[in-house]
N, C-alpha and C positions, 0 to 999 in steps of 0.2 A: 594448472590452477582451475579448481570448478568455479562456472557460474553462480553465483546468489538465484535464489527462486525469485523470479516474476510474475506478478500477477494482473490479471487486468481487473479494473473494479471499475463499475457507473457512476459510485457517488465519492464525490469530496469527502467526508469525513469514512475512515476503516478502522477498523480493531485489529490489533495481535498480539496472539499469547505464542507464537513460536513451532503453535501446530501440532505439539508433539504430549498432549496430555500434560500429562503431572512431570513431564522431562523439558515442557517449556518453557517458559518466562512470564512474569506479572503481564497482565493486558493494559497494554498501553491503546490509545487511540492517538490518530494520526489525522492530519488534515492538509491536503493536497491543495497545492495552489494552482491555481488555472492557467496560468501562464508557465509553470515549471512543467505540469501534467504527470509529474512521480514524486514519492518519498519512500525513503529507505527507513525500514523500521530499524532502530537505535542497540539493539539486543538483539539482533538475529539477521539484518541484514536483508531480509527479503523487501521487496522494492515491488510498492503498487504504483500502479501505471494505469492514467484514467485512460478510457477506452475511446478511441474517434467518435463517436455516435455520444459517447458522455458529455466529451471538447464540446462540440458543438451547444448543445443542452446547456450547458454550465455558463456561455458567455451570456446567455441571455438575462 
């Protein structure tokens, strides 16, 4: 079984269309809770992952 793509991102709110041009999915945008620190996009499964140096940034 493969992994889903991870990604790491700095801010709470991301965008995705699936990566793959005209063979991807509507762009959805996503918003990351601070205490979860991931969300998995809902059509394609890749999972951003806020970044340590973000965590910190964000509780303030």
């Amino acid at each position: 079984m493969s992994k889903f793509e991870e990604i790491q991102v700095s801010f709470l709110d991301v965008a995705c269309d699936g990566g793959s041009g005209a063979l991807g999915h509507p762009k959805v945008y996503l918003k990351i809770e601070p205490d979860k620190g991931a969300i998995a996009c809902p059509y394609c499964s890749r999972t951003y992952v806020l970044a340590q140096s973000a965590k910190r940034s964000a509780s303030h």
